[in-house]
C-alpha positions in Angstrom: 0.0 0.0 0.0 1.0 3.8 -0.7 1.9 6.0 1.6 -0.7 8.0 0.8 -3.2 5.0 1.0 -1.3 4.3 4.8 -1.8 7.4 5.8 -5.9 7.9 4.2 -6.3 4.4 6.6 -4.6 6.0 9.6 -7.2 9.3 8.6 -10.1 6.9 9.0 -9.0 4.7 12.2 -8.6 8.5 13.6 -12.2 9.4 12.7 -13.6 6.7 13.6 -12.0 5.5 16.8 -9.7 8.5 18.6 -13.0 9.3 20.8 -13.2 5.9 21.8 -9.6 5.6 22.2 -9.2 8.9 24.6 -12.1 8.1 26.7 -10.7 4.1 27.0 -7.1 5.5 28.3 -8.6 8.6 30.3 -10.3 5.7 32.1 -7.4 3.6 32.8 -5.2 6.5 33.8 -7.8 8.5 35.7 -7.0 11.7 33.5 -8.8 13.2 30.6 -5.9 15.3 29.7 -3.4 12.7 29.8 -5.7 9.8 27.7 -6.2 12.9 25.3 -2.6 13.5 24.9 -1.4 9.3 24.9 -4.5 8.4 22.4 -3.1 11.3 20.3 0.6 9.9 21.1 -1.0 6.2 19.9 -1.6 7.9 16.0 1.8 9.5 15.6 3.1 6.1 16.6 1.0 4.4 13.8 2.6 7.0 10.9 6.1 5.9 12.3 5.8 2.7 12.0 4.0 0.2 9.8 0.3 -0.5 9.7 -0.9 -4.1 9.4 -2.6 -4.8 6.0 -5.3 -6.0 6.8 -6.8 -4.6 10.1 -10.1 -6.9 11.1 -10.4 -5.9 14.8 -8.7 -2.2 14.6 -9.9 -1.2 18.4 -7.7 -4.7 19.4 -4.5 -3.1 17.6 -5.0 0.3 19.1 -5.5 -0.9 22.2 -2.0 -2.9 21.6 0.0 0.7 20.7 -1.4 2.1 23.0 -0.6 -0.1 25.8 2.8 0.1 24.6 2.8 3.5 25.2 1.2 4.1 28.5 4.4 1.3 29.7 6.9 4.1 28.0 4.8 6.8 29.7 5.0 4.7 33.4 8.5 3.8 33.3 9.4 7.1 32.7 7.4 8.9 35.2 9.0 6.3 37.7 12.6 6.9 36.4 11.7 10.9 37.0 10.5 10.4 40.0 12.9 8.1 41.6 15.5 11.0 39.7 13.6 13.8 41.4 13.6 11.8 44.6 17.4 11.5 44.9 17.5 15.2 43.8 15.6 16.2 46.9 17.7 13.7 49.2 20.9 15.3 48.1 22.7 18.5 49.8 21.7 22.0 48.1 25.2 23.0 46.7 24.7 19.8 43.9 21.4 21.1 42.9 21.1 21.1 39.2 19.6 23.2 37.2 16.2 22.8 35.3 17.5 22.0 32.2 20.3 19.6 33.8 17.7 18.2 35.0 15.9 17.7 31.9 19.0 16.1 30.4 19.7 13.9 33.1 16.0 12.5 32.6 16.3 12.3 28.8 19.4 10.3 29.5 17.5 7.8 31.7 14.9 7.3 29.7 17.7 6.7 26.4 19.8 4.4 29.1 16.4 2.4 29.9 15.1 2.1 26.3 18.4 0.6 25.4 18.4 -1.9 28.6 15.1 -2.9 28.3 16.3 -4.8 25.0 18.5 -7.1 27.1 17.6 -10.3 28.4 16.5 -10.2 32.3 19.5 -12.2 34.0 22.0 -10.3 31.7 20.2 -6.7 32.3 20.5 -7.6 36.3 24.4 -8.7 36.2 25.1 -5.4 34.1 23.1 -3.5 36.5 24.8 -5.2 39.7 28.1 -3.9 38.5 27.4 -1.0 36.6 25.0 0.8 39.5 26.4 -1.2 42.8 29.5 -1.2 41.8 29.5 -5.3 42.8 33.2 -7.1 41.7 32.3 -10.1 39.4 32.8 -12.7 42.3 30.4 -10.7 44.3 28.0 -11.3 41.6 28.7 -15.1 41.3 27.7 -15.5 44.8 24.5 -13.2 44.8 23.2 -14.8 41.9 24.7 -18.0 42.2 26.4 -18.2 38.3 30.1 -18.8 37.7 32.9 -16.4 36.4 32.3 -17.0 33.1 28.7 -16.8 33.2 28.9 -13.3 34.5 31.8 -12.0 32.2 29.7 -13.3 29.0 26.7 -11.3 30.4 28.9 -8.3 30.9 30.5 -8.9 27.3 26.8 -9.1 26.0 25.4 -6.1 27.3 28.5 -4.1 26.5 28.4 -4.9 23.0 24.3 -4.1 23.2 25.4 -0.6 24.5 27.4 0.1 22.3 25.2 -1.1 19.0 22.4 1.4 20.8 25.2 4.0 20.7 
């Protein structure tokens, strides 16, 4: 299909099921304004992408992006906060400034796009040593893998960084 046919089949979904689609997520998130904004967020996603040819059960498939999205939208309001909270914890003198801040929480989200891609146990051992600052035979014994295990994981998320990058 065209582009322009793509995007005359996005026109219609829009018509025909943003109202449903705002009300659905003001629902779940207990805001009008912020379903308005996610349901709109839910029909850029569908011109970046690619839209399935045939679309029987469209409301299904919305409901799927937009899922996605309110996860995006949740993790990062938890990274922010848990950023904002270790703001507020720490002394005034190494208070940054609004748009250090704004940075810092663009880079968190960019650091847990790229981690979310990793599988769980190799996502934890990079974590462990990255973030705790755990020696690989500290690692070993809290999650009971050898050596090896734990430098391949290392080697694995590296090499995922750095193809992110």
């Amino acid at each position: 299909m065209s582009d322009a046919g793509v995007h005359k089949q996005i026109g219609v979904l829009y018509s025909e099921h943003h109202n449903w689609l705002a009300n659905w997520l003001s629902q779940k998130l207990r805001c009008q304004y912020l379903g308005a904004d996610l349901a709109q967020d839910t029909f850029v996603r569908l011109f970046a992408g690619r839209l399935p040819s045939n679309l029987d059960n469209p409301k299904a498939y919305l409901t799927t992006v937009a899922k996605g999205i309110v996860n995006t939208y949740l993790r990062r309001k938890n990274l922010e906060q848990a950023y904002l909270e270790a703001l507020a914890a720490a002394p005034e003198p190494v208070q940054p400034s609004p748009e250090e801040r704004l940075l810092v929480l663009e880079i968190l989200a960019d650091i847990d796009r790229i981690l979310d891609g990793l599988p769980a146990k190799v996502k934890q051992v990079f974590l462990l040593a990255q973030l705790d600052g755990l020696p690989y035979a500290d690692i070993c014994d809290s999650l009971d893998v050898s050596l090896a295990t734990v430098k391949r994981h290392m080697v694995k998320a590296y090499s995922h960084c750095l193809s992110a990058i």
